[in-house]
N, C-alpha and C positions, 0 to 999 in steps of 0.2 A: 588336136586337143582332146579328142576321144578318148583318148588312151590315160592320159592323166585324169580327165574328172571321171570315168569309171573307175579309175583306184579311190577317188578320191568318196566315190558313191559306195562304194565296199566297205571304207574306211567308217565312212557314218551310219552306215549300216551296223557296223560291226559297232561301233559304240553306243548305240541306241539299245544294244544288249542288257541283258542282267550285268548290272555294275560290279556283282560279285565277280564275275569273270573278266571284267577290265580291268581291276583292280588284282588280281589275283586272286582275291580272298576265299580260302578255302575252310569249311568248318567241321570239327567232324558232327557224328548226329547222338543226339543227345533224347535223352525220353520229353517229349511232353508233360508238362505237370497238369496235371489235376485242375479243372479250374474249377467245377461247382460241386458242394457235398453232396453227394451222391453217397450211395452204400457201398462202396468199392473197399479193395484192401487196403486200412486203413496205414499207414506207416511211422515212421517215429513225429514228433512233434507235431502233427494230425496231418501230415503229408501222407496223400494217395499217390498209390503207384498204381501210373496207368499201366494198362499192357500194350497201346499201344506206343507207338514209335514211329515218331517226327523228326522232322529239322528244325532247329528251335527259330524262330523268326526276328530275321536280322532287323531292328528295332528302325523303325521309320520309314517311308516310301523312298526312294534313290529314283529321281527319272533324270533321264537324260534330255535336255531339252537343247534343240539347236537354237542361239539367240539371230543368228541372224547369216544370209548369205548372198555373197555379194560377189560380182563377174563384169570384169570389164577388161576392154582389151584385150578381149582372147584368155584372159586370166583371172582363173577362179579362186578365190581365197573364202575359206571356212574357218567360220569361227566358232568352234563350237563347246560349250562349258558345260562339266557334268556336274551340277548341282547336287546337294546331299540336304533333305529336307531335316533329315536327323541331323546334321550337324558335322557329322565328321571330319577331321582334322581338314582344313584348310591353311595350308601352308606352303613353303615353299618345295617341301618335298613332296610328292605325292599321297593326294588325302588319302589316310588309314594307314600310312605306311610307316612303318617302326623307324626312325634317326639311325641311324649308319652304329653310333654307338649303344644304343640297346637292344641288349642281345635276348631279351627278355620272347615269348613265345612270336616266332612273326608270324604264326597263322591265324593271330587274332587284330584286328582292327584296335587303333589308339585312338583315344576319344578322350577329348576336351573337356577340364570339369567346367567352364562356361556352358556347354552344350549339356552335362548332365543335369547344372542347374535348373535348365530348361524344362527337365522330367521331374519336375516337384509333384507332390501331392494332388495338386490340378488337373496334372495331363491325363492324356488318356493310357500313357504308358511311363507310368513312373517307374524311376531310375533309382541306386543308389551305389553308393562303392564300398568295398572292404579291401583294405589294404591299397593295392596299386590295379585293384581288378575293378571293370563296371558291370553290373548286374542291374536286367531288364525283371523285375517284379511284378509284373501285370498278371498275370496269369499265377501268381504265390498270394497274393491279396486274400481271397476269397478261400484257401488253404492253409494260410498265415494263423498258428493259433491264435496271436495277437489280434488278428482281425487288422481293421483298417488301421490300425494303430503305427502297423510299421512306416503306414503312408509319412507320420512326424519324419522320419527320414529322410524321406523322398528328396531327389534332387542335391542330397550329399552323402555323407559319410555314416555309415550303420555302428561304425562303432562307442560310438558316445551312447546309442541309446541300448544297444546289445547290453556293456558295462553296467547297465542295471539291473542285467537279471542274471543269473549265474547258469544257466540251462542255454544260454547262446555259449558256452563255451565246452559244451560237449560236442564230439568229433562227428555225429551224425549231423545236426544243423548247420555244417560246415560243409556235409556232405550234400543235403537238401540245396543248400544256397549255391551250387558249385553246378548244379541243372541250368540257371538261368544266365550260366555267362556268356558276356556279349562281344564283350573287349576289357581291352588294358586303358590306365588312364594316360595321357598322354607324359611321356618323358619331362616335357617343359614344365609339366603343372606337379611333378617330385620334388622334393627335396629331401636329399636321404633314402628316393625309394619308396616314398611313400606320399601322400597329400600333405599339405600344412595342415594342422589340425583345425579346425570349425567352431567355433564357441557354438553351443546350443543351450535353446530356452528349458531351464529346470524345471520337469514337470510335475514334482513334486514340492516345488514353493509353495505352491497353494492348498497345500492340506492343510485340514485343520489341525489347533491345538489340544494335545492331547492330556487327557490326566497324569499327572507325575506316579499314580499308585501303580500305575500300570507295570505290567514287568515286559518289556521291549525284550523284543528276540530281534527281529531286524528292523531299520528308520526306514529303508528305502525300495521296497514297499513298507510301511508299518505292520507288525504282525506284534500284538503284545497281550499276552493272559492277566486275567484278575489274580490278583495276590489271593490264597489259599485262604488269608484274616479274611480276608471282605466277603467270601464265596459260601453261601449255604447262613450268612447271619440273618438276610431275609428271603423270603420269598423270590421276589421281584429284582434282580440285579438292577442298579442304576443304570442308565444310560450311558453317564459318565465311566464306569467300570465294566460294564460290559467288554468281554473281549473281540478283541480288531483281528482281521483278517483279510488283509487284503494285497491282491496281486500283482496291481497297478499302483497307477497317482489314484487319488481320489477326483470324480470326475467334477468340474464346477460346475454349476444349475444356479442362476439368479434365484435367490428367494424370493425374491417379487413377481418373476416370472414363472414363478414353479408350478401354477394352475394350468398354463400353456405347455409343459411336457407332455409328448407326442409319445402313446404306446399305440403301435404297429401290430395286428393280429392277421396275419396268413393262416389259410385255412387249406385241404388238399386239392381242392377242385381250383386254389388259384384266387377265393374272391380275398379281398384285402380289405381291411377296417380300421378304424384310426379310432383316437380315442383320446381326449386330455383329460389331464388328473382332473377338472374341474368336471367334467364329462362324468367320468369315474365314482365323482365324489355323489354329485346330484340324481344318476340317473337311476343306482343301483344302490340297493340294503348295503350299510353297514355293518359290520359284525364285528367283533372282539371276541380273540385266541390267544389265551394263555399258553404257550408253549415254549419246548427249552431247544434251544440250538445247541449242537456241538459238533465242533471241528472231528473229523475223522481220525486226525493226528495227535488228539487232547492222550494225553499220560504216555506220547511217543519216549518222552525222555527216559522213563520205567523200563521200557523195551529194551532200551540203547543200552541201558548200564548191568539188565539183566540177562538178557538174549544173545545180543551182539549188534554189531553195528547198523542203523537204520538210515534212509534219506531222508532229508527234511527239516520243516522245525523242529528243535525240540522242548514241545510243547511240556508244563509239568501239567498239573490238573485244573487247571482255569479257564484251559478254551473251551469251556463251557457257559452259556447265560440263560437267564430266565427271563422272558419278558411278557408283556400284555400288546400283543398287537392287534392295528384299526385297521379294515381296508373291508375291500368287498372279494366277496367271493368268486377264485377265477372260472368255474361254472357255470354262472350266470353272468359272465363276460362271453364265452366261449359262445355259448346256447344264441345271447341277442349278435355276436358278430356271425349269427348263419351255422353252426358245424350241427352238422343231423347227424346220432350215431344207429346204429344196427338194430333194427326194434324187430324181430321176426324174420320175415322175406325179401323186406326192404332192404335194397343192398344200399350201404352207408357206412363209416367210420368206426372202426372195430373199436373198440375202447381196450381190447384186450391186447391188441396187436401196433396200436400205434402210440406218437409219445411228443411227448407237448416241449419244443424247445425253449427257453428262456435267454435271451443274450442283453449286458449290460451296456450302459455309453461306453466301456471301457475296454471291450471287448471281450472279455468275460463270458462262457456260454456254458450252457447245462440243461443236461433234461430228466425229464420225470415221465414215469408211463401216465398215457391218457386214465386209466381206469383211477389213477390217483386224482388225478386231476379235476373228474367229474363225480367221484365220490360224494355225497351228501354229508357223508361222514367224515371224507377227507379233510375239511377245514383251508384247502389250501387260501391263501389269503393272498391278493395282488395290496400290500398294506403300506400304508402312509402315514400311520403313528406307531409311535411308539411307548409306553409306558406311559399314557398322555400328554404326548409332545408329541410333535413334528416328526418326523425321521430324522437325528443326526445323519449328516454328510458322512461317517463313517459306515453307517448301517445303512446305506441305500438310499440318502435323498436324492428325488423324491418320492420316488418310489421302487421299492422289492417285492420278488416274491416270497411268502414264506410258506416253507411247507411241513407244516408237524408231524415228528416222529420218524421223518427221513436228514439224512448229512446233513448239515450247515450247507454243505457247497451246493447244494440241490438251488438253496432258497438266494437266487441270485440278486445279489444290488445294481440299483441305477438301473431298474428294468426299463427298454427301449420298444423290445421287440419280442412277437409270440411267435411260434410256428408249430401247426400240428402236421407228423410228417409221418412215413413208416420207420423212419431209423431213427432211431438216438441220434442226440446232436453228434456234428460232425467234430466239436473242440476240444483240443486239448486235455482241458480238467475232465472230457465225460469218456472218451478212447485212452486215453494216455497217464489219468493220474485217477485217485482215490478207485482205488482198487487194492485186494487183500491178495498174497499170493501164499503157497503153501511152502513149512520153514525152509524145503529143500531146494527153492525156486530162487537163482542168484540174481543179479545184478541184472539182468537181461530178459524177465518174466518174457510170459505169454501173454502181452495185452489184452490178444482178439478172446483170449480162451474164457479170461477173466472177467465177470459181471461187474457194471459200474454199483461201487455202493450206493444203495438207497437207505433202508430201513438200518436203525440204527441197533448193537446188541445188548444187551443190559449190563450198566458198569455201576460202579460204586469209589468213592474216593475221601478219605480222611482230610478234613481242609483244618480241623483245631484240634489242638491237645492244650489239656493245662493237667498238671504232675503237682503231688503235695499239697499244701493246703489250697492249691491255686486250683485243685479238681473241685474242690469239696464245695465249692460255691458257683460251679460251672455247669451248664450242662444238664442242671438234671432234670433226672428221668430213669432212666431202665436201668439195672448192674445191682449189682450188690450196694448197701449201704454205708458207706465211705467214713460216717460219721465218728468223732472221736480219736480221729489218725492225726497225724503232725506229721508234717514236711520233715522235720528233723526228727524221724523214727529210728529207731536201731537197725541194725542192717537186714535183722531178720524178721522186721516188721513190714507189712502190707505198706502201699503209700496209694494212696487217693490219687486215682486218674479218672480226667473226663475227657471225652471227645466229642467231636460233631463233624457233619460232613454231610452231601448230596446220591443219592440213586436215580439212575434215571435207564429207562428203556425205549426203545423205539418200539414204530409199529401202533402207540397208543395202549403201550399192555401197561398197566398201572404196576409198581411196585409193592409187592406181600412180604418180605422180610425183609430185613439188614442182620447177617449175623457179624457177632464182634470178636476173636478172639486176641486175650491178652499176651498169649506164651507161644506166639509165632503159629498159630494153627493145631494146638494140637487139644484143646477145647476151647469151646464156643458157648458163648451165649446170646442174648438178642439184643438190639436198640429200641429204640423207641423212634415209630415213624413219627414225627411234628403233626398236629391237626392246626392245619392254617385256617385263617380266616377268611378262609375263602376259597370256594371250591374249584378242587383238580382237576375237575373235567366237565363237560359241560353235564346238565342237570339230568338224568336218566340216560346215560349216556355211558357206553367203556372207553371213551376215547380219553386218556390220560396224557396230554402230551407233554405235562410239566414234571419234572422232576421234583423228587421226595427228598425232604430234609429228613434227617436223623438224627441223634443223641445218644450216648451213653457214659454211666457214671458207674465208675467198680474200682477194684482193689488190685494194684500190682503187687504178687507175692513171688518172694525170694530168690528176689533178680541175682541172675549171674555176676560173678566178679568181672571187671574190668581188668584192665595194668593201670599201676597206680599214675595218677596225674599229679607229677608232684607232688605234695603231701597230702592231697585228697585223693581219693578212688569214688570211679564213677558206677551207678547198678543203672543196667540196659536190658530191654527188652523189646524183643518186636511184638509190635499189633498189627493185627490184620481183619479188615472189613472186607466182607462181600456180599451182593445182593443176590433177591430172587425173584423174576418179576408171575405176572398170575398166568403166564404161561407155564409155568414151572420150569425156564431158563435161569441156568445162572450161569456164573462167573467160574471162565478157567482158576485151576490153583497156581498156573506157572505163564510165565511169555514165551518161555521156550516151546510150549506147546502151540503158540496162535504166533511164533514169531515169522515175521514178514519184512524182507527189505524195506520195504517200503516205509514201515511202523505205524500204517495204519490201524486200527481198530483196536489198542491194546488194554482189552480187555480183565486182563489177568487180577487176581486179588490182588487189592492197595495194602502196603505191608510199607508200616513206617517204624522205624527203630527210637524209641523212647527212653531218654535217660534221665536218673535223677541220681545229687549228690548223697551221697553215704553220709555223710555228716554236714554239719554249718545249717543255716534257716530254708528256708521252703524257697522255689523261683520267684525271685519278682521280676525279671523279665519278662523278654518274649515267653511263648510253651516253650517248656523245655524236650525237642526232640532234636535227634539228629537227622541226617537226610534218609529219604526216603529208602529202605531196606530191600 
């Protein structure tokens, strides 16, 4: 009996192996992803490419255990079961082993979407599928620009929650996602070739309701501009009007529980500090910053229809707002959770060289250089009101950061978490998006080459016109004196026009002109900056961080013919506004010259075309303009 139980000792030997080789399964070798932001080369949708190269790790322990061995009568019987703690098909065919009729890759293991359910958001190695493939995500988490977000996934199907963003269907994140395959799903769990589809919970139920003024670019994420009427009539944009920007669902936060919101402060030496809003609110100065956000992408649609084609929304001139915001200063949060910076010889935290991360509940991440951040002058504000209210759930409850004079995107909502580090954030929005390129740079820029926008550059934008007699009682202030004109002038009479509209600069450099021309640019004259009641910056101080209202009232002379409109003919003209802030920056005269795939920053003179009828009464409508020139 020798001779049989040493086969039969070989035998158990031999299965007690790496299951990969009792099984057959061979894989080929695949890069290691990236698992913590690190300063490495960053790649498309904030995926690092490692340089090194791994075998990607077959998802769960496989041991072979023998259950039990039993001899009698000279005869030995083994029983021995290769368990798979991952899950792996269990069937009557050999587990991992493709069905006779799926001729789909057999050098990948098939796996049960029971068993992928099991890699839900919980585990230590969440799962999910796309199409009829399964994908290990453990190590994409942490490089996810989504952040933990994709974890909603976990344990099923990526495509219901991909279908909300249109950047999962570019051919790179198909690429990225394509590192982490594991297997196919199993044949029985097809239909068609693919999974039964999944109903998933709508994470966008819960936003809130929005003002109907608003002009909606897209519902799902909400992204929608102040109408041009409501923008520059006060100071202060409503809360309500304020424009929306956002990337996500909006995150929920009990408003009863909103003093127990937990901000997270890492520091570089590792110490950690916690902080609740009620903490925030009690322990640290108050303060109040007038300052004006704006989307990086604000008069993108300008670009679009004069440059050429941009990505993006396409913003017209309202993703901009003005508000008063409450909070305390992130300086003096910085300073008591520990961070000591470079004072002499003392080696310490360069303010010049490192850079302070912001990441929202939502996943959302951005950063700002340290030196802004600890500026005295900086203002940045970790803030919790808003035009004396609360933070609307749109703007960051229950808390944001805001930082004046730099992007919107900078001043992140639903702030969670701080980090002072030596790299810029590792996300998405701060590697991979708001950034400017030059007009000859296509579809494919140089990310790394490319600086994340901060400081914003001085723009200017017409938000009213009234034509004929509807000037003459509008607006005034600065232009020629209007007085004495009629709507229904002869053709070769002047017609009373007024406008009004915002300036604004980053950096904190105040606004020193608005020049206005009626005849497309080819003279100019001035506006009149508004004196608000109430001051633009703080009190001895050049820090401007609000934008400048303007006015002007003058005389449209001997506008061009139009082709007649049926039995009226219409006189058109372009105006055109542009600023100067006390740097002595101003405003390009074309987009072609600052145009960018992208459409970030588009700066260029606001030129809007102005018509008024030749004959019949004065507008009583809306202003009478046509679209933007």
């Amino acid at each position: 009996m020798a001779q049989p139980q040493s086969r039969l000792l070989s035998l158990l030997l031999e299965l007690g192996r790496p299951s990969r080789q009792c099984l057959g399964l061979t894989r080929t070798r695949r890069p290691r992803p990236w698992t913590r932001p690190l300063p490495l080369d960053l790649g498309h949708h904030g995926q690092t490419r490692s340089q090194s190269q791994s075998r990607p790790r077959i998802p769960g322990s496989r041991l072979a255990r023998p259950l039990g061995l039993v001899a009698g009568g000279g005869l030995l019987l083994t029983a021995f079961v290769v368990i798979y703690e991952s899950g792996f098909v269990q069937a009557s065919r050999p587990a991992g082993k493709a069905a006779p009729d799926d001729t789909r890759d057999r050098s990948l293991p098939r796996l049960r979407l029971a068993t992928v359910r099991e890699h839900d958001g919980r585990s230590a190695h969440p799962w999910v599928t796309h199409e009829d493939k399964v994908y290990d995500i453990t190590d994409w988490v942490a490089a996810h620009p989504g952040g933990d977000v994709i974890l909603r996934a976990a344990g099923g199907a990526l495509e219901p929650y991909w279908a909300m963003f249109a950047v999962h269907g570019q051919a790179y994140v198909r690429e990225i996602l394509d590192q982490y395959l594991i297997g196919l799903v199993d044949a029985a769990d097809l239909v068609d070739g693919r999974p039964r589809a999944e109903h998933v919970e709508d994470p966008f139920a819960a936003d809130p309701v929005r003002d109907g003024r608003l002009i909606t670019h897209t519902d799902r994420p909400r992204n929608a501009e102040t109408p041009s009427a409501e923008l520059a009539d006060r100071f202060l944009t409503p809360n309500e009007l304020f424009y929306v920007r956002n990337h996500m669902w909006v995150p929920v936060v009990d408003e009863a529980g909103a003093d127990d919101h937990a901000l997270t402060v890492e520091l570089p030496g590792g110490e950690v500090r916690r902080y609740s809003l009620a903490t925030l609110r009690t322990r640290f100065p108050v303060h109040r910053v007038a300052a004006t956000l704006q989307c990086s992408g604000n008069r993108r649609d300008d670009m679009s229809r004069h440059a050429g084609r941009t990505n993006g929304l396409q913003w017209g001139v309202g993703a901009i707002g003005n508000a008063e915001w409450e909070g305390v200063r992130l300086a003096d949060v910085l300073a008591d959770a520990g961070l000591r910076v470079a004072d002499g010889g003392r080696p310490a935290v360069d303010p010049d060289t490192y850079h302070v991360h912001f990441s929202g509940l939502e996943a959302y991440g951005a950063s700002i250089p340290l030196a802004k951040a600890l500026d005295p002058r900086g203002d940045v504000l970790l803030a919790f009101g808003m035009n004396g209210a609360p933070l609307p759930r749109d703007h960051g409850f229950p808390l944001r950061a805001v930082v004046p004079g730099h992007v919107a995107a900078r001043s992140v909502k639903w702030l969670s978490r701080i980090v002072v580090a030596e790299e810029e954030s590792p996300s998405q929005w701060q590697r991979r998006d708001y950034k400017s390129f030059g007009p000859n740079e296509g579809p494919a820029p140089d990310w790394d080459r490319a600086p994340a926008i901060q400081e914003m550059p001085v723009t200017s934008a017409i938000t009213r016109v009234w034509v004929g007699d509807r000037g003459r009682g509008h607006a005034a202030g600065a232009g020629a004196d209007a007085g004495g004109e009629r709507g229904g002038a002869a053709e070769d009479e002047p017609i009373a026009i007024a406008l009004q509209g915002y300036a604004y600069s980053g950096g904190g450099r105040a606004i020193t002109r608005v020049d206005v021309s009626l005849d497309g640019g080819r003279t100019w004259d001035q506006a009149e900056l508004v004196a608000e009641d109430r001051p633009t910056a703080p009190p001895g101080t050049q820090r401007h961080w609000t934008w400048r209202r303007w006015r002007y009232r003058g005389r449209l002379r001997a506008l061009p013919q139009d082709e007649p409109e049926g039995r009226a003919r219409r006189r058109c003209a372009t105006v055109v506004v542009k600023a100067t802030d006390a740097a002595y920056n101003t405003q390009p005269e074309t987009h072609a010259s600052v145009y960018n795939v992208r459409g970030n920053l588009a700066t260029a003179w606001h030129r809007v075309t102005v018509c008024a009828p030749c004959t019949g009464p004065p507008c009583t409508g809306p202003p009478c303009t046509g679209a933007d020139s």
